[in-house]
N, C-alpha and C positions, 0 to 999 in steps of 0.2 A: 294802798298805793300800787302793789302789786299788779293788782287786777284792774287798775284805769290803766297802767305801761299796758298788760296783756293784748286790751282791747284796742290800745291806739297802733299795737303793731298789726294785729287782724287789719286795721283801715291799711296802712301801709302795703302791707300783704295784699291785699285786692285792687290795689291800686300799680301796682307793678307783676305784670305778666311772666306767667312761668316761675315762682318763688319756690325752694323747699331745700331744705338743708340734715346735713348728718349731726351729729353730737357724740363728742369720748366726753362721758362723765368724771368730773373727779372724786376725790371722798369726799371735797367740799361741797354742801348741797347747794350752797347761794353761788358757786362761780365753776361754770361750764369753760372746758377747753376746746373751741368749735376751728373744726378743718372743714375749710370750702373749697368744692371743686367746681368754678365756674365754668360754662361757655358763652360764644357767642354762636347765636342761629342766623345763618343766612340762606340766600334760596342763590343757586347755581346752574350751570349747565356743564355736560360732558363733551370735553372739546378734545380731536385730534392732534397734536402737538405736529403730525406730519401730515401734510397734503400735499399729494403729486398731482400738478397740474399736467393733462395730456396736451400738449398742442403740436402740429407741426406748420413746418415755417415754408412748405413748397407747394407746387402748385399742385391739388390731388381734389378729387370727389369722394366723395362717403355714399359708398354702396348699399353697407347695410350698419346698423345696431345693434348688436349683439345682447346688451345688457337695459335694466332699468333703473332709474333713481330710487336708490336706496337698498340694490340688489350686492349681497357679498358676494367678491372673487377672492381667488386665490389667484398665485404667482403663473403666469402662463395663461392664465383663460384669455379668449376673445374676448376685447371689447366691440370693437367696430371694426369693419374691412375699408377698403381706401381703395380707388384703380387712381395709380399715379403714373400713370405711362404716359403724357404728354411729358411729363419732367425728365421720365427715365428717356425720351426721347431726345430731351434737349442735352442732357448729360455727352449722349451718344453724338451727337451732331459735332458737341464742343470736342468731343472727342477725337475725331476726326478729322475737325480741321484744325485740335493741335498734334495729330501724325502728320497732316500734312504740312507744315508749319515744320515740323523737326527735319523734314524728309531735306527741306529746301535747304534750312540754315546749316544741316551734315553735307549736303552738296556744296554750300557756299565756301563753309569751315576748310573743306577737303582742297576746295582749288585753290584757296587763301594760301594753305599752308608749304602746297606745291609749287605755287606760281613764287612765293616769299624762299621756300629754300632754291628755285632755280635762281633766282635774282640774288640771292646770298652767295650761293656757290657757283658762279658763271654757267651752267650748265641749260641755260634757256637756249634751243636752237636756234633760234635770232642771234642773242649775243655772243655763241659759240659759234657763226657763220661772221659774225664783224670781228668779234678779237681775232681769229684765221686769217680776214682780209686785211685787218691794219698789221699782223703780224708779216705777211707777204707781202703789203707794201712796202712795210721798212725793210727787208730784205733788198727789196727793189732799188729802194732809196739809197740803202749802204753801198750796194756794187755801185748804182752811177754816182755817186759822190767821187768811190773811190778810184771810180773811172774820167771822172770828171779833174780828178788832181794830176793825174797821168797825164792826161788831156793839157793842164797848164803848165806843168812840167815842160813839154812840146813846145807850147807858145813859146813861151822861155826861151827856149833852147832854136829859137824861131824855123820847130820845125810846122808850125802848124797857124793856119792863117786864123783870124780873130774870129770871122765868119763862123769857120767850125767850131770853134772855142763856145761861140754863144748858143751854138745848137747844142752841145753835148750842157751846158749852160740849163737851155729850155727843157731837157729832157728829165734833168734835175727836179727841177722846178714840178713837171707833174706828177714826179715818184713823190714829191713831198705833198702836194695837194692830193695823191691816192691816198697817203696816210691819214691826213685831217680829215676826208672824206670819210675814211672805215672807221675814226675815231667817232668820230660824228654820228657817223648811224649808230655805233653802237649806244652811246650815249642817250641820242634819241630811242633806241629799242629799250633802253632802262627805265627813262624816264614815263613812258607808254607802260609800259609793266608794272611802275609804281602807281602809275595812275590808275589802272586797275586792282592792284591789291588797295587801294583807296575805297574805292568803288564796293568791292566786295567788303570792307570793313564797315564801311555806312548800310550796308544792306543788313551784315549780319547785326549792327548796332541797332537797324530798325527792327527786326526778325526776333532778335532775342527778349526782350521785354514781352513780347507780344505772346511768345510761348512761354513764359513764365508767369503772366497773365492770365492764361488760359488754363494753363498747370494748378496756378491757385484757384481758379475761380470752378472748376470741375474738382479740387479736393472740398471745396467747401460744401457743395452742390452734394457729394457724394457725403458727406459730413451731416449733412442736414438730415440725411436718412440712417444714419450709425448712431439711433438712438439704443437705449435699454429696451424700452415697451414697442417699437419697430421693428416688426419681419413681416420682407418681401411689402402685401400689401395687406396686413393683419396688424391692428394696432392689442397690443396684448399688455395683461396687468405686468409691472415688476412685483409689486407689492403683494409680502407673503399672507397678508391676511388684511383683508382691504374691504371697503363698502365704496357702491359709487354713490357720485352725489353732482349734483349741478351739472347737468349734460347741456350742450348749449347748439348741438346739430342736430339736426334732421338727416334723412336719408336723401340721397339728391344734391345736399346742399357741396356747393366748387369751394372749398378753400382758398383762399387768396393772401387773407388777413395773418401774419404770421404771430398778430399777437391774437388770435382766435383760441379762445381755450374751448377743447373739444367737451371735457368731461374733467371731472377731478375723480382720484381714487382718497381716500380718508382711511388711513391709517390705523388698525383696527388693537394694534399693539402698543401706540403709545396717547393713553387716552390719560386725559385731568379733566379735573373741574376749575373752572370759573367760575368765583362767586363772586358777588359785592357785596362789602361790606361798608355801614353807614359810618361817619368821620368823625361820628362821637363814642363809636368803639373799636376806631382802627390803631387806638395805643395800646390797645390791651393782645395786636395779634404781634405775634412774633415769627420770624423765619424758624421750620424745623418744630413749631407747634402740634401736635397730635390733632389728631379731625376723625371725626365719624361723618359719614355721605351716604343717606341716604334717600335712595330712588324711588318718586314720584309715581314711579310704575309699579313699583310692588315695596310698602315701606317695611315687610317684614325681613328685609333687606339690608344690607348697611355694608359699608366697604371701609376699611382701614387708610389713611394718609395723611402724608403732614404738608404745611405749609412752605413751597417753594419758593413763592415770588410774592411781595406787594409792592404797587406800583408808587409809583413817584410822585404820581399826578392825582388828581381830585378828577372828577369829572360830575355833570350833571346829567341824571338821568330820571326819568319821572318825578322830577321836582325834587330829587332827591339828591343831596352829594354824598358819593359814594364813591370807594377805591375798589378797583379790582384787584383779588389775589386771586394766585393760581395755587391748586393742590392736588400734589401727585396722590396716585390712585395704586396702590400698595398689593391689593388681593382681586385683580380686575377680572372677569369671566365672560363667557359668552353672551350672558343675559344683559352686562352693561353695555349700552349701545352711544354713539355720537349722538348728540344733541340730545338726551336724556336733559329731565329737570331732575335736578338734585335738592334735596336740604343737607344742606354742611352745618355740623355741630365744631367751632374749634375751640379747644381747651385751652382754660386761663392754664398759667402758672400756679402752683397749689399756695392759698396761703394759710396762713393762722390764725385768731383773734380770741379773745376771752369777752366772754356774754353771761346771761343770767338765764340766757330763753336758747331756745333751740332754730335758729332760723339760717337757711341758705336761700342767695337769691342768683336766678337765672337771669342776664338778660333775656329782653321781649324779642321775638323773633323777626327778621328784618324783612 
């Protein structure tokens, strides 16, 4: 009986890829106590978790090209040169005309404020020449009034004939129309001065938007060149340990596009793998699982990490459904490079079982 079990696990055995197992003995010789330590194999790539896209967003040429796809830089090297002096030209333009744009509304501000405190404080020579003349008329007016009662007193007293009664009467009469008169101009000289600090508040009301307009749109302008990897006109890595990749200019070529990405840098410090795994053994992976990674490029090779991410989604890929997880990469060196192909081994959960026979099985590689 033995030995028909023995052979029908051999068919078993051959029929399922990658099989083999340990065995603790016990004193009993009919029943083994079997620890299996499974995985699953998939096939991966080594992927940058950071990619700095280079772009900028003004109007500039690309001189020269400093680097090539798939060359490392470090922090500071040249990538590419840029002559952006038609921008830096426009910058300067806007510049200018919001100095002169300020020069005008501190000129406006200034007579506003002059012409407002002469008009507040009677001190405008207009109306400091009218309040003097209506003050002299009533002067004027006071004496013939009070000359004028004298005057009817007279009548009165019938020392004085009607005649002259009505002339000291008329003379009256134009001491009080000089008053209304210097009343009058002055009023008019206020009302002229209001009109003008009018004038002058409509101007600066147009005047100021326009310099604040200008203000913002040259911080912006000037903003757009206060990158990190921007000096003067040398586009340079930030990235302290980087590889380029995906260059997408020429030399010659005018930037316009500001969603133009020039180049990307790929981050050479925070690499994982990306593997897929098939959906009839993505129960068996867990976050913080152990993983062996080893590279395609030389497999006597292998990198330590465990299981960070699986994804939520299914997805169809060569006829196949499969989940992508991501796995950090624990003992990373210089020889692991972006976009390496990986074989990722991740480890079951250990479990236990009692058997007769000695067998462990691997899943088939994906």
């Amino acid at each position: 009986m033995k030995k028909v079990l023995f052979i029908g696990l051999i068919g078993i055995f051959l029929l399922i890829s990658g099989c083999s197992k340990e065995t603790d003995k016990t004193n009993d010789e009919n029943v083994t106590q079997v620890e299996t330590k499974q995985v699953i194999e998939a096939f991966g790539t080594v992927k940058s978790t950071e990619v700095k896209n280079i772009t900028i967003d003004f109007l500039a040429q690309v001189t020269k090209i400093n680097v090539i796809e798939g060359q490392s830089v470090k922090q500071g090297d040249v990538l590419l040169s840029i002559d952006s002096q038609n921008y830096l030209t426009e910058i300067r333009n806007k510049e200018l005309d919001l100095g002169t744009l300020q020069i005008e509304l501190a000129g406006l501000q200034k007579d506003y404020e002059v012409k407002k405190s002469r008009l507040e404080n009677n001190s405008d020579p207009e109306i400091m020449k009218y309040i003097n003349d209506k003050k002299h008329a009533e002067d004027l007016l006071n004496r013939a009034q009070e000359d004028l009662t004298a005057r009817e007193a007279l009548y009165n007293a019938g020392a004085m004939s009607q005649s002259e009664l009505n002339g000291f009467k008329e003379t009256v009469n134009e001491k009080e129309k000089s008053v209304q008169d210097a009343v009058f101009s002055e009023e008019t000289t206020r009302k002229k001065i209001q009109d003008e600090l009018d004038q002058l508040k409509t101007s600066m009301d147009l005047k100021s938007p326009r310099v604040t307009f200008l203000e913002l749109d040259i911080k912006a302008m000037q903003e757009k060149m206060n990158k990190s990897y921007i000096s003067r006109n040398d586009i340079l890595t930030d990235v302290p340990n980087g590889v380029v990749s995906e260059i997408g200019c020429v030399q010659g070529d005018i930037i316009t596009d500001p969603e133009k990405k020039l180049l990307s840098i790929l981050n050479k410090d925070s690499l994982v793998a990306e593997a897929n795994v098939a959906e009839e053994f993505i129960k068996d992976v867990k976050i913080g699982a152990e993983v062996t990674i080893i590279p395609q490029a030389d497999k006597s090779r292998n990198y330590k990490g465990k299981v960070l991410f699986i994804a939520d989604k299914a997805v169809l890929k060569n006829n196949e459904t499969i989940i992508p997880v991501r796995i950090s990469i624990e003992n990373p060196d210089s020889f692991l490079l972006p976009e390496f192909n990986v074989d990722v081994k991740i480890n079951f959960e250990n479990v236990k079982e009692e058997s007769e026979y000695n067998l462990t099985v691997t899943t088939g590689k994906l």
